[in-house]
N, C-alpha and C positions, 0 to 999 in steps of 0.2 A: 280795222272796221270794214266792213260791208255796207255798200248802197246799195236800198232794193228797190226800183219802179216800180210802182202799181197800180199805174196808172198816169193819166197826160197832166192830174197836177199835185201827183202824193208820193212822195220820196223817203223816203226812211235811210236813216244810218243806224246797223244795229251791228253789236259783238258779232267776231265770226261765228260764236259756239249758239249763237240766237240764231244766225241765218240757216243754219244747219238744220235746226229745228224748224225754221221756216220752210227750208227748202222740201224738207219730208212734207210737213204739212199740204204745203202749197201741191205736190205729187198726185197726194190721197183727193185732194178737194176735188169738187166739182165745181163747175162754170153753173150759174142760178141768172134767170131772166124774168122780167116781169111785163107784158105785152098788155095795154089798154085795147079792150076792144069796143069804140062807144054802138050804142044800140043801131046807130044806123047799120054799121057793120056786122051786127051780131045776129048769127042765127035765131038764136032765142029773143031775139026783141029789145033783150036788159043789157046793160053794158054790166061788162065785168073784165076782170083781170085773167089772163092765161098766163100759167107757170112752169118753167121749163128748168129741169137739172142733168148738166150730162156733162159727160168728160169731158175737162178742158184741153184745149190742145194746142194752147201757148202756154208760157209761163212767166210770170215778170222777170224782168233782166237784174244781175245782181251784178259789183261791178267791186271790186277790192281798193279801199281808199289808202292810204300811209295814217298809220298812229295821226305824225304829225299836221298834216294836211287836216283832217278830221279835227283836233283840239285845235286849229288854227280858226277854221270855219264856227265852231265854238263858241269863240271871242268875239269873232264880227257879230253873233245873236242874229237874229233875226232881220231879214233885209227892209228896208225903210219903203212902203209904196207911195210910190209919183203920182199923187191924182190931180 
């Protein structure tokens, strides 16, 4: 199995023949942003949204799990939160 980060709180465990597909995907993508701009700030007076798409130039971290380890973690399900 493969772990892939994608961020500070979304982790995937996926086949290595899925990560592969990822990894290409992830290559081709682009980095996408969405910027508020309220009207105090804004030229035109209206608040509205600026959109940005451009090569990314990081990439999430992908990290090789053991079979076993993986179907271990499995078993535990899902971890219980402390509130």
């Amino acid at each position: 199995m493969v772990v892939i980060s994608l961020g500070y709180n979304s982790t995937l465990a996926v086949t290595k023949e899925d990560a592969m597909i990822l990894a290409g995907i992830f290559e081709r993508a682009h980095k996408w942003e969405e910027k508020w701009v309220s009207k105090a700030d804004s030229e035109t007076g209206e608040s509205h949204y600026l959109y940005y798409a451009y090569p990314q130039d990081d990439m999430p971290s992908m990290k090789i799990v053991h079979d076993r380890i993986y179907e271990m973690a499995k078993l535990a399900g899902k971890p219980i939160s402390k509130s």
